[in-house]
N, C-alpha and C positions, 0 to 999 in steps of 0.2 A: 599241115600239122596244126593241130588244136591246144596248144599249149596254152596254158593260165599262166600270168603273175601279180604277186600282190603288191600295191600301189597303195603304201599309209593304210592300211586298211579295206583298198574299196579292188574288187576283184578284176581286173578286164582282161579280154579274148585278145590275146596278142595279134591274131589273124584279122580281128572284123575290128577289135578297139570297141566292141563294146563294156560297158561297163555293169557288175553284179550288186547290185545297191542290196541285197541281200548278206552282204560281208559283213562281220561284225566292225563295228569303228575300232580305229588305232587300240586305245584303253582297254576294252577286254582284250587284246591278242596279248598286249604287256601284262592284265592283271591274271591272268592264264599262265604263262611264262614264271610269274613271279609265283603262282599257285602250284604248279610245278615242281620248280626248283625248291621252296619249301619244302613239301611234301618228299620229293630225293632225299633233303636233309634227316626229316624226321624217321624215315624209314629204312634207309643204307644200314645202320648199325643192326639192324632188325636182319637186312636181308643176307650181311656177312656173318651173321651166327648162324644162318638157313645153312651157307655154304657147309658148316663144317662138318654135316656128314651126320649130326645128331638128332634123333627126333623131339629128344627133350626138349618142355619150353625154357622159358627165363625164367627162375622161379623169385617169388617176392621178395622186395628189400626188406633186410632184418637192421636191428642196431646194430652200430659198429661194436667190432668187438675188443673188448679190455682183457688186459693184464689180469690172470690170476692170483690173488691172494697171495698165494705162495709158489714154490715150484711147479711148473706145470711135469704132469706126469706123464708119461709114455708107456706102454703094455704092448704084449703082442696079445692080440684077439684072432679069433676063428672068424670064416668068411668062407663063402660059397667057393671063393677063392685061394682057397689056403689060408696058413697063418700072415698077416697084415701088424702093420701100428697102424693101434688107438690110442684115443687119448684116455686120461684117468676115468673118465664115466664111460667105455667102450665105442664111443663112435670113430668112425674109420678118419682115418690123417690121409692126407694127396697130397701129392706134388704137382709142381705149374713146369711143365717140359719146357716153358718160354724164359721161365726164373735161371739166372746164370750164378754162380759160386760168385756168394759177395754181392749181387745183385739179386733184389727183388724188382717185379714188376709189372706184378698185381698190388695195384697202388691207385690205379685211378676208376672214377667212377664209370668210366666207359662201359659198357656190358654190365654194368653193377659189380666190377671184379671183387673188391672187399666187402661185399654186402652179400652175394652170394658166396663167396668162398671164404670167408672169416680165417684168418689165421691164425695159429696156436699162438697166444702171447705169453711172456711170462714175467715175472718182479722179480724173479729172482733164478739162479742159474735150476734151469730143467733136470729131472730126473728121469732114471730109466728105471722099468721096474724087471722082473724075472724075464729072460729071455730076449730082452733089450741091449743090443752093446752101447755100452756109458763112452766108449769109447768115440763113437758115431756122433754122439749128443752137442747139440750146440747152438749157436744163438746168434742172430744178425739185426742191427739194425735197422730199422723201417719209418718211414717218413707218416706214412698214411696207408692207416692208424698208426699214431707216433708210439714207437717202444720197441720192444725188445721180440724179433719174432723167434720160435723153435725152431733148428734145423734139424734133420737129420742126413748124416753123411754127406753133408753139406747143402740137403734140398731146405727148402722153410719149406714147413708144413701150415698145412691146409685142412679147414674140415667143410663140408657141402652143405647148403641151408636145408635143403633137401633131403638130407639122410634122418631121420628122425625119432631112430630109434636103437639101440648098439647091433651091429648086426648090415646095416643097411648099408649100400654099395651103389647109389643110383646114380654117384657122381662119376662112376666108374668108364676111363675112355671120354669124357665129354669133349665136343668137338675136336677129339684128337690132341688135347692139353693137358689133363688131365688124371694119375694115376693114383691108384694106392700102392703104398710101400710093402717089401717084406722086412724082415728083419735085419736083410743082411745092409738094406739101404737101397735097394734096387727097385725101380719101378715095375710093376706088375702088369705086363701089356694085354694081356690077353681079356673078353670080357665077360 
């Protein structure tokens, strides 16, 4: 049998004992290794968003997003989808299927979670407008971005960096986290 093993660096034939002065020395196999294991780091977060089934890429980091002036508004808007909540200027609202009652957690920079999915915030308690139940409406705490986010029927709402225009749904399903609302507070699975 012709088996190899490597010795600090230098290669030798278990069988004859000779030796492959062709091995790289010790310090590159370690700065290999270390070149490596970097690279896993930088790229994992990359490759668990491949998993989720979506073709969409990451889309760019925006500014974090602030507190409206005043009430933030709520509407139902039309969508290839049926009727949906938007917000006061017609862009579509999501919910984070990961987000628990009471709990937010899209919060951290991980995935750019509040950079791409900015959340409704508001200064003061939210409004519903025609065909919104007021009943539904409400509001949770949030660390980051600090203040007050929109729920509805207890999800906090979301809007997509990516949607860019009233009307636009591209957020729609994203790696399986991701939905727009109907009215009734229900998430909209279909895409």
């Amino acid at each position: 049998m012709d088996r190899q093993c490597i010795d600090g660096g230098r290669r030798e034939n278990v069988t004859t004992g000779v030796s492959d002065s062709l091995a790289p020395p010790p310090i590159v196999g370690a700065m290999n290794r270390c070149v490596a294991g970097l690279l896993l780091a930088l790229l994992a977060p990359m490759g668990m968003a491949a998993c989720g089934g979506s073709e969409a890429t990451a889309p760019t980091p925006t500014a974090q997003p602030t507190a409206t002036d005043g009430p933030a508004g709520i509407k139902v808007g039309r969508s290839r989808l049926g009727p949906i909540l938007v917000d006061a200027s017609g862009r579509m609202l999501y919910l984070f299927t990961e987000d628990k009652p009471g709990r937010v957690l899209c919060t951290s920079d991980y995935l750019n979670c509040p950079s791409s999915w900015p959340p409704l915030m508001a200064a003061e308690r939210p409004r519903g407008r025609t065909g919104v139940d007021a009943r539904l409406i409400g509001s949770i705490h949030r660390t980051k971005p600090a203040g007050s986010q929109v729920t509805y029927n207890r999800h906090p709402l979301y809007r997509y960096v990516e949607d860019e225009a009233p009307g636009d749904v591209t957020g729609q399903g994203m790696f399986g986290y991701w939905y727009v609302l109907s009215p009734s507070g229900r998430p909209i699975t279909r895409p």
